[in-house]
C-alpha positions as a Markdown table, in Angstrom:
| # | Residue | x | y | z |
|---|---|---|---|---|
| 1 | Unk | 105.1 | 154.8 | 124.8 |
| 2 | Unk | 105.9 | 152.1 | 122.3 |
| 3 | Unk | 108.3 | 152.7 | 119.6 |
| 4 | Unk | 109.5 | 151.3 | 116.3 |
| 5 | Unk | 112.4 | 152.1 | 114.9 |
| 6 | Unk | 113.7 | 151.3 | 111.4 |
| 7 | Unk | 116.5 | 152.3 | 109.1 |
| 8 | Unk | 118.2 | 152.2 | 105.6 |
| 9 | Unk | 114.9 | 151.1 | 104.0 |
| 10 | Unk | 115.9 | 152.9 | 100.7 |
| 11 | Unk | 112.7 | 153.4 | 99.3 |
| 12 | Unk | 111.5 | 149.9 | 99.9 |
| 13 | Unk | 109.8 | 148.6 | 103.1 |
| 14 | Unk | 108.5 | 145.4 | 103.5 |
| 15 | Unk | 105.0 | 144.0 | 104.7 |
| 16 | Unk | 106.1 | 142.1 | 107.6 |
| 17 | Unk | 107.9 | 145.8 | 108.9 |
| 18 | Unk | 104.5 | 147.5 | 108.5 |
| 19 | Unk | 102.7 | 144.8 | 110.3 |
| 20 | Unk | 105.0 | 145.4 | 113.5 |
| 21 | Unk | 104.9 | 148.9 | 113.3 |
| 22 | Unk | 100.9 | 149.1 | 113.4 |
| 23 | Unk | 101.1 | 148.3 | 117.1 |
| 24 | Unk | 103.4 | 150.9 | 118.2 |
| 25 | Unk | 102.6 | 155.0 | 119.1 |
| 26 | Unk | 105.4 | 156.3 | 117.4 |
| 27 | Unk | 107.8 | 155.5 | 114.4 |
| 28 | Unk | 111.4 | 156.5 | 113.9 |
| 29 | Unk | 113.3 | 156.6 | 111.2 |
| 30 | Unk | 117.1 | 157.2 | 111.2 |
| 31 | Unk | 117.5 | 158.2 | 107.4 |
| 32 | Unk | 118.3 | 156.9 | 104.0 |
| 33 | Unk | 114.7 | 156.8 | 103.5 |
| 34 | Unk | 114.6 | 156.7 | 99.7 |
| 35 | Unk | 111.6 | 158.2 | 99.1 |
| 36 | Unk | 109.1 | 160.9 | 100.2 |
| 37 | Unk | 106.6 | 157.7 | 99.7 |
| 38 | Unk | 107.9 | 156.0 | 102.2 |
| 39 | Unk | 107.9 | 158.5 | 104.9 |
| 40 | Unk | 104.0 | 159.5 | 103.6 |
| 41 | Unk | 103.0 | 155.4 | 104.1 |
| 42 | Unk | 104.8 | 155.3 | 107.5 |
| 43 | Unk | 102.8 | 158.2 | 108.5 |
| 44 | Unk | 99.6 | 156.9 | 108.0 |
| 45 | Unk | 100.4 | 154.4 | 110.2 |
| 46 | Unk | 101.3 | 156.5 | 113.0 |
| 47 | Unk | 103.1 | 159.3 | 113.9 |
| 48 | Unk | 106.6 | 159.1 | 112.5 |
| 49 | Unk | 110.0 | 160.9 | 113.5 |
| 50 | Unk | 112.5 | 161.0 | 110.6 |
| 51 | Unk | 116.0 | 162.3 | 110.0 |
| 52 | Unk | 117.6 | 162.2 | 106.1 |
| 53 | Unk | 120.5 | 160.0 | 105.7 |
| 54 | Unk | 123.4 | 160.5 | 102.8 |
| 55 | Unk | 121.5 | 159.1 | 100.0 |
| 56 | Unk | 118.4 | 160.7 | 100.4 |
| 57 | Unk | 117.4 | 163.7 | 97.9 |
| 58 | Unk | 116.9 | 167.4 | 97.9 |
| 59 | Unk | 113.1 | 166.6 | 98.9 |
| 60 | Unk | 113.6 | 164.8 | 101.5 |
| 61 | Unk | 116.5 | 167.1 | 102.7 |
| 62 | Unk | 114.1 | 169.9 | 102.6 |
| 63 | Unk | 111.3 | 168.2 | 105.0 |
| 64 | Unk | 113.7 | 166.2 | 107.1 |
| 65 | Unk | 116.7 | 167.4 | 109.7 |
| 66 | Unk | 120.2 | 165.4 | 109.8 |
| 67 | Unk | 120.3 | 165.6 | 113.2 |
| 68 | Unk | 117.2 | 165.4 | 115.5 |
| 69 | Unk | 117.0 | 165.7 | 119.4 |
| 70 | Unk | 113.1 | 165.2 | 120.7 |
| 71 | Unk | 111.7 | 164.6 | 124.2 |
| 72 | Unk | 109.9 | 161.1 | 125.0 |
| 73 | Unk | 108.6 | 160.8 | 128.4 |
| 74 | Unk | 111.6 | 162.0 | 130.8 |
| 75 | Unk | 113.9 | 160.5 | 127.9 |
| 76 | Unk | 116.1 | 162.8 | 125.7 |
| 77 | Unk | 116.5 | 161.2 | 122.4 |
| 78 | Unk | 119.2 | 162.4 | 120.0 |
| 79 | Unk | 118.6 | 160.6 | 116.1 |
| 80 | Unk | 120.8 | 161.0 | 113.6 |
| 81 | Unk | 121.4 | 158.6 | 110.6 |
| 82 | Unk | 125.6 | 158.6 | 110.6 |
| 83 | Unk | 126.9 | 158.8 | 114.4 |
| 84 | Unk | 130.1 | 156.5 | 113.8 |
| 85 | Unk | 130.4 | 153.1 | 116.6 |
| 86 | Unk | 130.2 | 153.6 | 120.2 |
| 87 | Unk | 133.2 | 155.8 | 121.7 |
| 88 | Unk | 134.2 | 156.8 | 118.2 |
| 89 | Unk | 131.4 | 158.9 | 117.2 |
| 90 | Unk | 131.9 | 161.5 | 114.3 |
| 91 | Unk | 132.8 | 165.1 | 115.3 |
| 92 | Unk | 129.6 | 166.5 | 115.0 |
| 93 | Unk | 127.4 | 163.7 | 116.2 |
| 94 | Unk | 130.2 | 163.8 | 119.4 |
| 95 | Unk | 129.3 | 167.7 | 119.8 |
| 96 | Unk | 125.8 | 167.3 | 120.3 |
| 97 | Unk | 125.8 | 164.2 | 122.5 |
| 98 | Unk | 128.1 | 166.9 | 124.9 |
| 99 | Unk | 125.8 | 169.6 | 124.4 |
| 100 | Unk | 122.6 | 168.1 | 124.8 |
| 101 | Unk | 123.2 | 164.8 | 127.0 |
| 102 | Unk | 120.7 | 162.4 | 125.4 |
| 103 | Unk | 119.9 | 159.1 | 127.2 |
| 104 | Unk | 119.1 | 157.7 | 123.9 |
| 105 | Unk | 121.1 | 157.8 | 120.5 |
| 106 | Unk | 119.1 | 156.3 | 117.4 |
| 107 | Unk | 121.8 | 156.3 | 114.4 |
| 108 | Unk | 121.5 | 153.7 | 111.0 |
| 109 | Unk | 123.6 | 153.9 | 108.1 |
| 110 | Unk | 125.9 | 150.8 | 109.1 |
| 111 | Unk | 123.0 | 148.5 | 108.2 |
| 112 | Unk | 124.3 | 146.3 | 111.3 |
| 113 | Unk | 121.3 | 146.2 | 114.3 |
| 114 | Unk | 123.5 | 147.3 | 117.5 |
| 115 | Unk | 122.2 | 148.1 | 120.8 |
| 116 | Unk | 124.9 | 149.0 | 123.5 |
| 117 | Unk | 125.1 | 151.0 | 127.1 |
| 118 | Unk | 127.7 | 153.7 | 126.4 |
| 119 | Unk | 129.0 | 154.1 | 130.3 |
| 120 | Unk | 131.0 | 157.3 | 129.2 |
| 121 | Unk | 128.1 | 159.2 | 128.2 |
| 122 | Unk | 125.5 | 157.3 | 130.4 |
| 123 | Unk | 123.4 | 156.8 | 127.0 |
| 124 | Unk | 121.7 | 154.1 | 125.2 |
| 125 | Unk | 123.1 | 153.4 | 121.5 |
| 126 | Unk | 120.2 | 152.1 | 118.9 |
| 127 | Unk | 121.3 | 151.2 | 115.6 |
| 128 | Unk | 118.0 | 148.9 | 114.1 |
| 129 | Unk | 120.4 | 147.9 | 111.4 |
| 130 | Unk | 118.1 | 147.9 | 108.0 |
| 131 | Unk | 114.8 | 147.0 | 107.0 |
| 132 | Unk | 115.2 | 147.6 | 103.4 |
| 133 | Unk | 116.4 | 145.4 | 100.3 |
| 134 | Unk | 119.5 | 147.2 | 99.4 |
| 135 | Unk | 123.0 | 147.0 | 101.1 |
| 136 | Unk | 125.4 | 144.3 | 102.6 |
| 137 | Unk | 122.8 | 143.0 | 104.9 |
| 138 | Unk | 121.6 | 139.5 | 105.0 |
| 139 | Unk | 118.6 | 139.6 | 107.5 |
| 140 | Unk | 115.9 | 142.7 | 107.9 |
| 141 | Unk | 116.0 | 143.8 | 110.9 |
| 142 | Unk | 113.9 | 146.3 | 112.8 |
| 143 | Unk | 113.6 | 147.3 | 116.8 |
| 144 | Unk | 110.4 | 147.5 | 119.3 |
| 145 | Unk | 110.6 | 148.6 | 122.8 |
| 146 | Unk | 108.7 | 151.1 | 125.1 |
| 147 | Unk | 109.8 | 153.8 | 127.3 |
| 148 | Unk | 108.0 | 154.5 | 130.5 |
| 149 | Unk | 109.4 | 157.0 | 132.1 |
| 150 | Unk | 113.0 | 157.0 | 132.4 |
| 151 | Unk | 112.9 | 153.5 | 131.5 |
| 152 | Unk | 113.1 | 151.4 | 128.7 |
| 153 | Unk | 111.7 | 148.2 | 128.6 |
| 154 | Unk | 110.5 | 145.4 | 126.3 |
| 155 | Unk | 113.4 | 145.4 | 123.3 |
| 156 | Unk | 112.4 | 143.5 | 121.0 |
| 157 | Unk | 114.5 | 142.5 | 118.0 |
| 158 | Unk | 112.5 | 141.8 | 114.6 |
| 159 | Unk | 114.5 | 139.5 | 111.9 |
| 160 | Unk | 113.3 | 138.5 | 108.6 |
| 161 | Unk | 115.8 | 136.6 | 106.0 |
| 162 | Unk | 116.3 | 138.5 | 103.1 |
């Protein structure tokens, strides 16, 4: 399964994301999406897993869950869009992780791309950073990878200069 996973696009997403998103199966967001629009382009693209972030609105709010935890292969995936850094996650995103025991956690919100093993937990940390125009970023930044199985495999980390 190939995935794409973007974040903080805030109701703008560029063509050079689309264009790397058309050869993946799946497409995850992890919140402040910006606009229903958004979610209804990524979608016809291909199928697309979303969860709202702290700037989105009520419409978005209504379609969308905060906190998402979804089944890819033999990997458990926990999304969320604000999880706090590595081995100081928030309260809640910290209950779930012990209750569910994801091997993946896909968070945004920081606008920083981080990907780091989390020994304590035995998960995989995502952060894509953000693809959209707004915030302290200075490059666009998306991820690609696939999972196969228990694995993952292929990361691939997608720059583009602001």
């Amino acid at each position: 399964m190939k995935i794409g996973i973007i974040s903080d696009t805030h109701n703008f997403l560029p063509d050079e994301s689309i264009n790397h998103l058309h050869i993946c199966d799946e497409i995850w967001h992890a919140g402040d999406i910006g606009s229903i629009k958004i979610l209804e382009q990524l979608e016809n693209i291909k199928r697309t897993r979303a969860v709202y972030g702290n700037i989105d609105n009520a419409q978005i709010r209504r379609s969308f869950k905060k906190d998402l935890v979804f089944k890819v292969e033999d990997v458990k995936v926990l999304m969320t869009h604000i999880a706090g850094p590595v081995k100081k996650y928030n309260s809640e995103t910290l209950k779930i992780i012990s209750n569910e025991k994801p091997q993946l956690l896909v968070c945004g919100h920081s606008h920083i791309l981080k990907v780091i093993y989390d020994k304590n937990f035995k998960m995989l940390y995502m952060n894509p950073g953000s693809c959209g125009s707004v915030g302290i970023h200075k490059v666009k930044t998306l991820l690609k990878f696939k999972i196969e199985g228990s694995d993952f495999k292929d990361l691939k980390v997608i720059e583009k200069e602001r």
